[in-house]
LOTORDO-395810 format. One record per residue (C-alpha): residue number from 0; residue in one letter; x, y, z. Coordinates in steps of 0.1 Angstrom, whole numbers. Layout:
// LOTORDO-395810
[torgu NUM; "A"; [X; Y; Z]],
...
// end
This chain:
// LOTORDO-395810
[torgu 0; "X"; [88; -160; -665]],
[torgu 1; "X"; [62; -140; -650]],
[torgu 2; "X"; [25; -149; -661]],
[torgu 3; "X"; [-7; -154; -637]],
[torgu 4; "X"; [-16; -184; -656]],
[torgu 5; "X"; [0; -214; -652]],
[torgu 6; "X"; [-7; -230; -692]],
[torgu 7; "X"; [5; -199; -705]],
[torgu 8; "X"; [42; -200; -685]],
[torgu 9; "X"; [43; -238; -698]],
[torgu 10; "X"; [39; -234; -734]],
[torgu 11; "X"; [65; -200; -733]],
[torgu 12; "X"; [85; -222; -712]],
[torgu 13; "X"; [89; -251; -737]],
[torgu 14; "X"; [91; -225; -766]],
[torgu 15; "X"; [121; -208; -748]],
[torgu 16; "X"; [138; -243; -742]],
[torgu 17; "X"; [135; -252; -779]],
[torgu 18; "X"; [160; -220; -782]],
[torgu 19; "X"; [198; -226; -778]],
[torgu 20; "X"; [216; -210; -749]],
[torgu 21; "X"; [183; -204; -729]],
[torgu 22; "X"; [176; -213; -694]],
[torgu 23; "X"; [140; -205; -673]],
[torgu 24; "X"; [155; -200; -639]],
[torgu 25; "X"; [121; -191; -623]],
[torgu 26; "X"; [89; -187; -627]],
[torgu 27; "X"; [62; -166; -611]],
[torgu 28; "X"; [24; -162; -607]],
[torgu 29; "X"; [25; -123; -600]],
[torgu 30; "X"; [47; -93; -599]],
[torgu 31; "X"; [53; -95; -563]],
[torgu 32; "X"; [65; -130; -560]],
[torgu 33; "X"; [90; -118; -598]],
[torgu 34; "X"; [103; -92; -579]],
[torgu 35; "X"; [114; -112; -548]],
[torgu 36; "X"; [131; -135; -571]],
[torgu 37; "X"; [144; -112; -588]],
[torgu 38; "X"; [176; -109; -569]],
[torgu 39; "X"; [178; -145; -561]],
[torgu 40; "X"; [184; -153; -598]],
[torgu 41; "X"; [197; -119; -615]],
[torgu 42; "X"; [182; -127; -651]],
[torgu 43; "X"; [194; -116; -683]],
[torgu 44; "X"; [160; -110; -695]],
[torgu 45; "X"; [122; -112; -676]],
[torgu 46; "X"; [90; -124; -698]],
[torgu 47; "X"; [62; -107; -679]],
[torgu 48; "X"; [24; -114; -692]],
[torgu 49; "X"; [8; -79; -691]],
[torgu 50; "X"; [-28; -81; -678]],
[torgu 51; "X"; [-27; -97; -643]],
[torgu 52; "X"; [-42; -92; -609]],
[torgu 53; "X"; [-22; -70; -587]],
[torgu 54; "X"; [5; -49; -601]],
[torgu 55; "X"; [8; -58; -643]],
[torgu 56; "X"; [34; -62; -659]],
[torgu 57; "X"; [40; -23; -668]],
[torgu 58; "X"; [45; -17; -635]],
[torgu 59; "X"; [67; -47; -627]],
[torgu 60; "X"; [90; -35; -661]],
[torgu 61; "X"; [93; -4; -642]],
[torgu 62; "X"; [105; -20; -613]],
[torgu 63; "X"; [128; -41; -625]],
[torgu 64; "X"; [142; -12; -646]],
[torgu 65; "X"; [149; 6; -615]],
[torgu 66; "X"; [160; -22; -592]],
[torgu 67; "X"; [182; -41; -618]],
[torgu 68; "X"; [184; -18; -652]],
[torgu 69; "X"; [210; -46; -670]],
[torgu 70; "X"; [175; -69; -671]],
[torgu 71; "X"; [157; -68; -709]],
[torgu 72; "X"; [122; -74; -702]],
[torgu 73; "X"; [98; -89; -725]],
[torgu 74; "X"; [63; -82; -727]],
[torgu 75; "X"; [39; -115; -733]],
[torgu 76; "X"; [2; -103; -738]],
[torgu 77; "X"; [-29; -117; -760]],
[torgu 78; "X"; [-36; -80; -768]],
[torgu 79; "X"; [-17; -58; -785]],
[torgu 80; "X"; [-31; -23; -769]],
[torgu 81; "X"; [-4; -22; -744]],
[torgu 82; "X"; [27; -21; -773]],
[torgu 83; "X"; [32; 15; -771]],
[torgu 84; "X"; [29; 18; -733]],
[torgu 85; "X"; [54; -9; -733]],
[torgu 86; "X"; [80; 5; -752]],
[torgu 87; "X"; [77; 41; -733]],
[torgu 88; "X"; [84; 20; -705]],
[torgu 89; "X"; [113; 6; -720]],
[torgu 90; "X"; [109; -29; -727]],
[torgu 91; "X"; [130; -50; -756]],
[torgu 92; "X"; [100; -66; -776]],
[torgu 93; "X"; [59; -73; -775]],
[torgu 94; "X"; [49; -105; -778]],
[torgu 95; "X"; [13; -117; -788]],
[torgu 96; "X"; [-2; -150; -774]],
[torgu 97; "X"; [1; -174; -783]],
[torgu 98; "X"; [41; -163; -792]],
[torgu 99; "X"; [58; -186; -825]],
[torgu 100; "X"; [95; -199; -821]],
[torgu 101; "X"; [101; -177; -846]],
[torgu 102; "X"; [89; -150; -829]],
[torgu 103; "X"; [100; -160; -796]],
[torgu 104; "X"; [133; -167; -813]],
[torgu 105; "X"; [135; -131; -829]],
[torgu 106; "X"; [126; -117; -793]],
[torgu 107; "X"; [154; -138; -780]],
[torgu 108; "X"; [180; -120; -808]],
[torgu 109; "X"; [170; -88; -792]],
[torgu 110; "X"; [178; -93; -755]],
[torgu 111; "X"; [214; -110; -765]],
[torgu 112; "X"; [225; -73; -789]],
[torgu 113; "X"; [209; -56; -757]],
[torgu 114; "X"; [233; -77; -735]],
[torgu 115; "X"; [263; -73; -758]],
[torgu 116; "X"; [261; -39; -767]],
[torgu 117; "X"; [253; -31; -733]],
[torgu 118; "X"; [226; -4; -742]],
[torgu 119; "X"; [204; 6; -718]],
[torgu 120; "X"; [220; -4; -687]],
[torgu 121; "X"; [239; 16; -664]],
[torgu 122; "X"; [254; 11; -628]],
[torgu 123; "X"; [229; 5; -606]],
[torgu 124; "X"; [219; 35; -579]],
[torgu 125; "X"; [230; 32; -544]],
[torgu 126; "X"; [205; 39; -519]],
[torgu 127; "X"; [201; 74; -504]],
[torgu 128; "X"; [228; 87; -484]],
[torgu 129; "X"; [222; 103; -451]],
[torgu 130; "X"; [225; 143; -458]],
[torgu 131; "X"; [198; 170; -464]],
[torgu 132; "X"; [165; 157; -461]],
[torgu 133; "X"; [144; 148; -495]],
[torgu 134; "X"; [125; 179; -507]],
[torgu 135; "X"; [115; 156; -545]],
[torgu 136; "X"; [118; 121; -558]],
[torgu 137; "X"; [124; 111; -593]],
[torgu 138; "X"; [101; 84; -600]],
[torgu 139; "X"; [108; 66; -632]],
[torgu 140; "X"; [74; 59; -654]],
[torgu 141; "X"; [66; 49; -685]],
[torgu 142; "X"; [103; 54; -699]],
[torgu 143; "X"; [106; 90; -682]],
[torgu 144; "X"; [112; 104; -647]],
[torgu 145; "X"; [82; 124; -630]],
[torgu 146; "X"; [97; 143; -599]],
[torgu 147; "X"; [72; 140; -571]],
[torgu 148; "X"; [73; 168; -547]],
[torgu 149; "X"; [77; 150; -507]],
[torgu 150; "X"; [50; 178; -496]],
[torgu 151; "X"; [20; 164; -525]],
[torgu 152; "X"; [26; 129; -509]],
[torgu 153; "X"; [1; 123; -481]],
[torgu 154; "X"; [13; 89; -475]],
[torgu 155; "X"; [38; 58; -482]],
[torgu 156; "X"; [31; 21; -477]],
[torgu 157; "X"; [46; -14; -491]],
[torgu 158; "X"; [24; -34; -510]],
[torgu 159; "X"; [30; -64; -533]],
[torgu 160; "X"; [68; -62; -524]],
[torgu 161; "X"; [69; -26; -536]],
[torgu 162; "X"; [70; 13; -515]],
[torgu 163; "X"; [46; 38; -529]],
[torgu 164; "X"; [38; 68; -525]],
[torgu 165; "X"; [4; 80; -529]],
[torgu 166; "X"; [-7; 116; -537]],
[torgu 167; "X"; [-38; 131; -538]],
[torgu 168; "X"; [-48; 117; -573]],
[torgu 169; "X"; [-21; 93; -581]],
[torgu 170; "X"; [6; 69; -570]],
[torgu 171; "X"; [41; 59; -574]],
[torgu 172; "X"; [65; 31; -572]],
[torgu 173; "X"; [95; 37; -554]],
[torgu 174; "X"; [130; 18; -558]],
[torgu 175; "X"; [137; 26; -521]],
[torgu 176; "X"; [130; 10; -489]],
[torgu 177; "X"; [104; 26; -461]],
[torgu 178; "X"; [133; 26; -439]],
[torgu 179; "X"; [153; 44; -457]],
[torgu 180; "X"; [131; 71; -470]],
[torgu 181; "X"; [121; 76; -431]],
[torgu 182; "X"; [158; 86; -430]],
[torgu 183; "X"; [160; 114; -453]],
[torgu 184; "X"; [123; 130; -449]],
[torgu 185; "X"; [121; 162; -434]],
[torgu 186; "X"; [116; 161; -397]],
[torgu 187; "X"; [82; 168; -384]],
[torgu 188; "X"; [63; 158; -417]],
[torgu 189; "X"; [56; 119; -418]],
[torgu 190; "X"; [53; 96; -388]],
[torgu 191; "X"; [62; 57; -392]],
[torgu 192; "X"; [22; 47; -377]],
[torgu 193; "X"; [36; 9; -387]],
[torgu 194; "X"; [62; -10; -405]],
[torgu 195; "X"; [46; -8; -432]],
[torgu 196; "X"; [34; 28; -435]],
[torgu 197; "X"; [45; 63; -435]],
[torgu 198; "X"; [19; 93; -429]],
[torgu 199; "X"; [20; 129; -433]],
[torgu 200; "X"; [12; 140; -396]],
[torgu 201; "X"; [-9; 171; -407]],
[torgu 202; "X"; [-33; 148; -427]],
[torgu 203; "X"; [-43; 125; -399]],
[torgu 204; "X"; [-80; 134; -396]],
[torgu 205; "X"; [-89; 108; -366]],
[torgu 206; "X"; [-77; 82; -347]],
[torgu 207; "X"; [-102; 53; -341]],
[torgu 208; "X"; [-94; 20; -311]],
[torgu 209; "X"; [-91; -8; -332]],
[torgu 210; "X"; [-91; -30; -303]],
[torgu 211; "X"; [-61; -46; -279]],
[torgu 212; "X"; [-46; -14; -276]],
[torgu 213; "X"; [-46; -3; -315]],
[torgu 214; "X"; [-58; 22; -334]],
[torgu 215; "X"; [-66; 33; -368]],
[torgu 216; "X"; [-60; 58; -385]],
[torgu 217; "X"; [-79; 79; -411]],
[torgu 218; "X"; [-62; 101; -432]],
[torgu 219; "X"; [-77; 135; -449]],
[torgu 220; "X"; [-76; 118; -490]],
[torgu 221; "X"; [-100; 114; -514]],
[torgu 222; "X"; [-99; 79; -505]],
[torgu 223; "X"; [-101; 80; -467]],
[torgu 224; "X"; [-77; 57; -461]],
[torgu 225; "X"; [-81; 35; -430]],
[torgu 226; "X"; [-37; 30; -417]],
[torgu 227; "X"; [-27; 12; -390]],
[torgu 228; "X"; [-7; 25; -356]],
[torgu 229; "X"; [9; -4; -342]],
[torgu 230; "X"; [6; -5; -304]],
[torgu 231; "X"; [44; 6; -294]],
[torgu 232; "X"; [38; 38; -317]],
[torgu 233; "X"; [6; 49; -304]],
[torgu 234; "X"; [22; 70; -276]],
[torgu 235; "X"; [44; 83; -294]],
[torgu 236; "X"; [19; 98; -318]],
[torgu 237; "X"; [-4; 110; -291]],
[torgu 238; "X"; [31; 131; -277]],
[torgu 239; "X"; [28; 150; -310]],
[torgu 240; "X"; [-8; 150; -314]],
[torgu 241; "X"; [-21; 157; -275]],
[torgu 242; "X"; [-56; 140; -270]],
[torgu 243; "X"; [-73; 171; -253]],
[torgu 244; "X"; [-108; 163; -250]],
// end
């Protein structure tokens, strides 16, 4: 149960419960804090509220698609102008606030003839093996893959429990770890600046003291990114990038 507002997880929570054969295992305030439970607890099925600060719940369906496709997810929204989008993404059913038992109860039939007939899931994908290094991704969105060329993305970071990479005019959720997509990227092209970050060297515009020994860097984008360099990887970046003034 995944909604930003805790009176509208209670009364989908004692809906559900009036439901035979249905447990809440968790509930969470954002998409973040759904995805790091989402392991913990494997659910069958994932309400998700659509409109909420951070990452909505398109973008978590999309995530738990890719990190767990055997999850139904059910979209909970007081609007209905997010239907369509919902179903490209693949979810099971749309529900309108505030939901009916009947409703609720028909959204409920849907996820069990999911479960049983076992359509849409598939074995899950195992993480990148070391070989040739990445040249595309396939990114999954709104119920399709998008390949993303490794050379249009000017950087990766993790935000809200989640790896993206961000193009010129667009970003992308990733069902990968930094660590492992610094494994397979062509040498040369990205430097790890921080644990959290990835940057395409040849788009570092400046370097800036941040203080203690730090810097910052700025990256040639549209939205001049400001990306850390942790300490321990500051020399290392000025060995490929000489300071010579």
């Amino acid at each position: 149960m995944v909604d930003d507002e805790p009176l509208a997880r209670d009364e989908l929570v004692f809906t559900l419960e009036q439901i035979g054969g249905v447990e809440v295992v968790a509930q969470a305030e954002s998409s973040a804090k759904a995805l790091a439970l989402l392991s913990e607890h494997a659910p069958d099925v994932v309400f998700a509220d659509l409109r909420m600060p951070g990452p909505d719940g398109l973008a978590l369906a999309e995530a738990v698609i890719a990190r767990r496709p055997s999850t139904a997810i059910v979209m909970v929204s007081a609007h209905d102008d997010g239907a369509l989008r919902g179903f490209e993404v693949g979810v099971v059913d749309y529900l309108l606030k505030p939901a009916r038992l009947d409703r609720v109860r028909k959204a409920i039939e849907r996820v069990r003839a999911r479960l049983t007939e076992g359509s849409g899931a598939s074995p899950s994908e195992p993480p990148p093996r070391e070989g040739a290094p990445l040249t595309r991704l396939a990114v999954r969105r709104r119920g399709a893959y998008v390949v993303v060329d490794i050379h249009d993305v000017v950087w990766f970071e993790v935000k809200d429990e989640l790896v993206w990479a961000v193009t010129e005019n667009d970003r992308y959720a990733l069902d990968l770890t930094l660590s492992a997509l610094e494994q397979r990227l062509p040498d040369g092209v990205f430097f790890r600046s921080h644990r959290g970050f990835l940057v395409r060297l040849d788009r570092i515009a400046a370097m800036e003291p941040s203080g203690a020994g730090t810097f910052e860097l700025t990256l040639s984008h549209p939205e001049k990114p400001r990306i850390p360099l942790a300490r321990e990887r500051a020399r290392l970046l000025r060995d490929l990038i000489p300071i010579a003034g």
